[in-house]
Backbone bond lengths (Angstrom), bond angles and torsions (degrees), N, CA, C in turn:
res aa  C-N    CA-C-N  psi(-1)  N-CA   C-N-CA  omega(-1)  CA-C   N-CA-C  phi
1 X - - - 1.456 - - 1.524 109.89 -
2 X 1.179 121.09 123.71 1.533 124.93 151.03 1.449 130.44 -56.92
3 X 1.185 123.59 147.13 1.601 118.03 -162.28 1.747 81.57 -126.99
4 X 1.732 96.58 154.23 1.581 98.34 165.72 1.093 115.35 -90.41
5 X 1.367 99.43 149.87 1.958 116.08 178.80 1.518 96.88 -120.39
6 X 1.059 131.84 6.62 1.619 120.03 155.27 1.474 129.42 -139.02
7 X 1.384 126.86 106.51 1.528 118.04 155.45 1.432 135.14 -82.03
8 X 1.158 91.92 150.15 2.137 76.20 160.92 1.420 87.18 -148.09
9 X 1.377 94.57 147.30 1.975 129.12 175.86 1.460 112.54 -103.47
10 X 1.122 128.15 79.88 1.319 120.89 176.51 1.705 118.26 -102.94
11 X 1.328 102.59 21.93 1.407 103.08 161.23 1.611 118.51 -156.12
12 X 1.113 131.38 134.30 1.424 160.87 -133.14 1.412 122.33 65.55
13 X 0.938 142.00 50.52 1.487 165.05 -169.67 1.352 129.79 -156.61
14 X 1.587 121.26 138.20 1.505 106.90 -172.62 1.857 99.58 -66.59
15 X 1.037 108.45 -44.08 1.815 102.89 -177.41 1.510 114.45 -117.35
16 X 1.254 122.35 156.08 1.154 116.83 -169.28 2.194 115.07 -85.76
17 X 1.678 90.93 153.08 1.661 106.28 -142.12 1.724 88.24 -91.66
18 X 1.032 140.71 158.73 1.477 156.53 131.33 1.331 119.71 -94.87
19 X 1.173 123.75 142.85 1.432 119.02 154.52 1.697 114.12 -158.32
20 X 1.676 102.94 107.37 1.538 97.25 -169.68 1.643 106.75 -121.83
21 X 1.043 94.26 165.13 1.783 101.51 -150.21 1.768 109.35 -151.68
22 X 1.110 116.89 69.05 1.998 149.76 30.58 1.392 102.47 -103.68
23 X 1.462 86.64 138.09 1.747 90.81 -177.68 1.872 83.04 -97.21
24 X 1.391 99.85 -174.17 1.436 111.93 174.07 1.411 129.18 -31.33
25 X 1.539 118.96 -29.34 1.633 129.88 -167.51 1.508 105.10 -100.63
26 X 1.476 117.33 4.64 1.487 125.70 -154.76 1.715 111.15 60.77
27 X 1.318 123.07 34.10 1.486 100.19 178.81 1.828 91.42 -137.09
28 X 1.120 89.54 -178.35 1.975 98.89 -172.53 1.838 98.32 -79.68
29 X 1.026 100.81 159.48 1.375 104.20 -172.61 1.748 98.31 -159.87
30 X 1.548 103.95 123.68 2.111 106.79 166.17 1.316 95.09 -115.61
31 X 1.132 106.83 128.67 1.229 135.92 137.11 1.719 138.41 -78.39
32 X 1.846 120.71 97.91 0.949 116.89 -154.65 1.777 94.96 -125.28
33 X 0.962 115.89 139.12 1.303 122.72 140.23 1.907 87.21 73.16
34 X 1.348 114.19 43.11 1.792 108.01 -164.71 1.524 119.63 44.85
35 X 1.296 119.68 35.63 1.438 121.61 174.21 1.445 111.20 -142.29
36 X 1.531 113.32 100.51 1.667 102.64 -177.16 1.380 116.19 -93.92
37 X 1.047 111.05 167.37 1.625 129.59 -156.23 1.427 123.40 -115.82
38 X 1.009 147.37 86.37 1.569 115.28 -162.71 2.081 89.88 -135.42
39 X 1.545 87.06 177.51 1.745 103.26 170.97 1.511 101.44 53.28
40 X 1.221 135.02 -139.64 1.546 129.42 -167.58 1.365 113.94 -71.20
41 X 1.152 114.24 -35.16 2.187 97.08 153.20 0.970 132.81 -56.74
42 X 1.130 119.24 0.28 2.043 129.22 165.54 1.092 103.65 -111.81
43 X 1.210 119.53 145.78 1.616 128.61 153.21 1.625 106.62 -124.65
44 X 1.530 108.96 124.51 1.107 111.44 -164.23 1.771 87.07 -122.19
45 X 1.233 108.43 125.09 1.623 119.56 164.22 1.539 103.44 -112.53
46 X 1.519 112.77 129.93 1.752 120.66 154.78 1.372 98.19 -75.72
47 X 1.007 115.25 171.49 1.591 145.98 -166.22 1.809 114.56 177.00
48 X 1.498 108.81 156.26 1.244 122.13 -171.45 1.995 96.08 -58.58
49 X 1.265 106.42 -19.85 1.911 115.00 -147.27 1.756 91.01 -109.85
50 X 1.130 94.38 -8.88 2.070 89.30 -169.97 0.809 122.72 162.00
51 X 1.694 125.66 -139.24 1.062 145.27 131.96 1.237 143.02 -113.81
52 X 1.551 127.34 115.97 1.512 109.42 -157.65 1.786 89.16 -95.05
53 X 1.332 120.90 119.47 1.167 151.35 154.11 1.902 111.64 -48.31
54 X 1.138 156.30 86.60 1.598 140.08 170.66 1.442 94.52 -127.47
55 X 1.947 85.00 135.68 1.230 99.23 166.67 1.536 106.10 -126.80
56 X 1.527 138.08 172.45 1.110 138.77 -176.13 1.694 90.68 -94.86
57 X 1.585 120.27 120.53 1.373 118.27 164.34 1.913 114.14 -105.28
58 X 1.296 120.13 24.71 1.673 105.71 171.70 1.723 84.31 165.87
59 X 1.452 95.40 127.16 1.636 98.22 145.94 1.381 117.82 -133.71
60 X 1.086 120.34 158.16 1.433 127.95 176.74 1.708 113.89 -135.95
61 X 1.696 110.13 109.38 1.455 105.76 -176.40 1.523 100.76 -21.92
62 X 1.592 96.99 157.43 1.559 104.22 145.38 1.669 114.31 63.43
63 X 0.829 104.66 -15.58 1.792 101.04 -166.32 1.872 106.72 -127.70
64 X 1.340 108.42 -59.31 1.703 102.04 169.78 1.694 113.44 -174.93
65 X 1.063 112.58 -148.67 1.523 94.27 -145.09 2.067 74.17 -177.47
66 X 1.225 123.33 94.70 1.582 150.70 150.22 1.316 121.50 -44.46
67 X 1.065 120.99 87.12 2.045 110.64 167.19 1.073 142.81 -118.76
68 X 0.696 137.77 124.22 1.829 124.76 -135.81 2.216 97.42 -122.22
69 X 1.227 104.67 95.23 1.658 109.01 177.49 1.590 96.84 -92.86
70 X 1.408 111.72 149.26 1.517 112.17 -176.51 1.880 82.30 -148.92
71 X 1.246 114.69 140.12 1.535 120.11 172.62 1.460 116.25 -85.78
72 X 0.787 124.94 161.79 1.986 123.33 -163.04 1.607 97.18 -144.45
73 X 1.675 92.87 71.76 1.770 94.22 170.63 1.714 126.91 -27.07
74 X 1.361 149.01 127.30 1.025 133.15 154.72 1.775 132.91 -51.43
75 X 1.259 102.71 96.01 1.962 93.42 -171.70 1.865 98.39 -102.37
76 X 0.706 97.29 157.15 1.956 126.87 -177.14 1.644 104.79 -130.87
77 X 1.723 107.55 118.53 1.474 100.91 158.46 1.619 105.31 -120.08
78 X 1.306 113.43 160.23 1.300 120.15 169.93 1.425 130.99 -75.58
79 X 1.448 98.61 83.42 1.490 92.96 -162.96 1.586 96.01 151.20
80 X 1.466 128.40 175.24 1.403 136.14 -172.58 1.441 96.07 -106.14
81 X 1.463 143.31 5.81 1.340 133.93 176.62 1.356 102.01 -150.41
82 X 1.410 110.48 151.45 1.317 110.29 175.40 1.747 118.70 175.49
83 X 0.769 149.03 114.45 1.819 139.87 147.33 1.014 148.13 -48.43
84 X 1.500 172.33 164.97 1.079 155.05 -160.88 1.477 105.11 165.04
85 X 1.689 115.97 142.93 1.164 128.72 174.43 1.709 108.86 -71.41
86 X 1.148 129.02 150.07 1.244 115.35 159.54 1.154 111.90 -135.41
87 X 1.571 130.02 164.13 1.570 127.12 136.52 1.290 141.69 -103.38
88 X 1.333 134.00 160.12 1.489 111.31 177.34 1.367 97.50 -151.79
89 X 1.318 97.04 -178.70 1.513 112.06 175.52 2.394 110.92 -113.58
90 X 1.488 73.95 156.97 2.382 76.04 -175.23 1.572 93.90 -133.20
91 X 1.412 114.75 128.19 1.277 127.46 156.49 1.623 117.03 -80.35
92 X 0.779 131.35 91.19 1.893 116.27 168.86 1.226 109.16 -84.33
93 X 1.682 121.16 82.94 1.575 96.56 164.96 1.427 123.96 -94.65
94 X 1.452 115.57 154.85 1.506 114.47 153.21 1.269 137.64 -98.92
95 X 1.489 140.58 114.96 1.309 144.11 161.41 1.489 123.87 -66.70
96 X 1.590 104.36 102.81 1.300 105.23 178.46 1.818 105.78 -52.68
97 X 1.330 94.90 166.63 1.385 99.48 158.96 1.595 117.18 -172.38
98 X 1.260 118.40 140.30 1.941 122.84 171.48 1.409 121.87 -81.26
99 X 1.097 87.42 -156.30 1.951 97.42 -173.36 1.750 90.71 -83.62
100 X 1.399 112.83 -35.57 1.586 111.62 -176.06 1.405 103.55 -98.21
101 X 0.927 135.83 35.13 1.122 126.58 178.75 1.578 142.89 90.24
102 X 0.797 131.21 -173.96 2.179 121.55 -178.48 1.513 93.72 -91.16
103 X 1.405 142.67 -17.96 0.901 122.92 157.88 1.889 127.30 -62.36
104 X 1.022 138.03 -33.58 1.529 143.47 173.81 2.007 99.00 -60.60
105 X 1.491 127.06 -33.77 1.180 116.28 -177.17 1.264 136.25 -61.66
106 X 1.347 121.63 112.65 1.148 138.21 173.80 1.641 111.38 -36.33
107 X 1.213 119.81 127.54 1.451 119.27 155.64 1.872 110.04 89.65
108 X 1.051 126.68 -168.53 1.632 137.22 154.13 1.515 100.09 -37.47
109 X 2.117 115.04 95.35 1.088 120.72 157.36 1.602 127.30 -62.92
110 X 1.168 116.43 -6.71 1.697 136.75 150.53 1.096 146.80 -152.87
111 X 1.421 125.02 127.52 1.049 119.10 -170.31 1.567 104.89 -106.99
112 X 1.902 104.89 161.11 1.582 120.75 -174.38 1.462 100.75 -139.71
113 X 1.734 100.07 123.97 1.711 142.05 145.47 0.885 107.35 -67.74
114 X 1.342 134.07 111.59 1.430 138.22 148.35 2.026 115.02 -88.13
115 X 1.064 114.25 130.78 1.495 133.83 166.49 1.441 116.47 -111.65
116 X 1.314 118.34 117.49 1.418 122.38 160.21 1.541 108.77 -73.75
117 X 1.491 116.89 120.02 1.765 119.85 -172.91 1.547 105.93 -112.46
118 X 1.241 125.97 147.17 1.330 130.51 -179.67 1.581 91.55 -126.14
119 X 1.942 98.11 163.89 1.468 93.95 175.16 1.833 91.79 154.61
120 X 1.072 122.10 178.80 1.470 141.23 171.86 1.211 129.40 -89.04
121 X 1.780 118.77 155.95 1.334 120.94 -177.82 1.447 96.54 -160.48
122 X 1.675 97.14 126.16 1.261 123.64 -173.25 1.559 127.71 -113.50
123 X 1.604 136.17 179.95 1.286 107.64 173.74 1.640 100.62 -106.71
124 X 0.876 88.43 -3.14 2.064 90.93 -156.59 1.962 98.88 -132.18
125 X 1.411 123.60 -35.44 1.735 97.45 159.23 1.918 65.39 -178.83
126 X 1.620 79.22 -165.66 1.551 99.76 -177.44 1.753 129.10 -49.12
127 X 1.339 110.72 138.38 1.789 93.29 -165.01 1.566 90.27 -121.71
């Protein structure tokens, strides 16, 4: 069985999501919003459920700190090529933060957006 090495999410999100897995350098690479990410701007965790994909999308001293995790279902086609619908789920959380740090913040030091995202998964790029 072939496994996919590319999604894209182009719906539940303000911009549309990539996530390919080997990109050109052999390493994982998202592409969000026309800005890709790779090596210590990704954090890529395996899990029994996927892959949780996070990238940092906005910080602002003092105030918070944006991260956007999206899960990267595992799909299998029979065969070395193939397409497939998928779904997933998107965390956007934000981490408040002060001049001293997320420790001084008052209240829920983060909050979580959840988005249900639809979109495709391919073996070889977008289908």
């Amino acid at each position: 069985m072939a496994k996919a090495t590319h999604y894209s999410f182009d719906t539940g999100l303000d911009k549309d999501f990539a996530f390919i897995d080997p990109d050109i350098s052999g390493n994982a690479q998202v592409v969000y919003g026309g800005k890709a990410y790779t090596g210590a701007e990704l954090d890529i965790h395996k899990s029994d459920y996927g892959i949780l994909a996070t990238i940092v999308t906005d910080i602002v001293p003092d105030k918070h700190t944006k991260r956007l995790t999206v899960l990267i279902p595992p799909v299998n086609f029979p065969g070395d090529v193939g397409g497939s619908y998928v779904t997933s789920q998107a965390i956007i959380s934000t981490e408040y933060t002060s001049f001293g740090g997320p420790d001084p913040v008052s209240g829920q030091a983060i909050s979580y957006e959840a988005k249900y995202l639809v979109g495709s998964a391919s073996v070889s790029g977008p289908s």
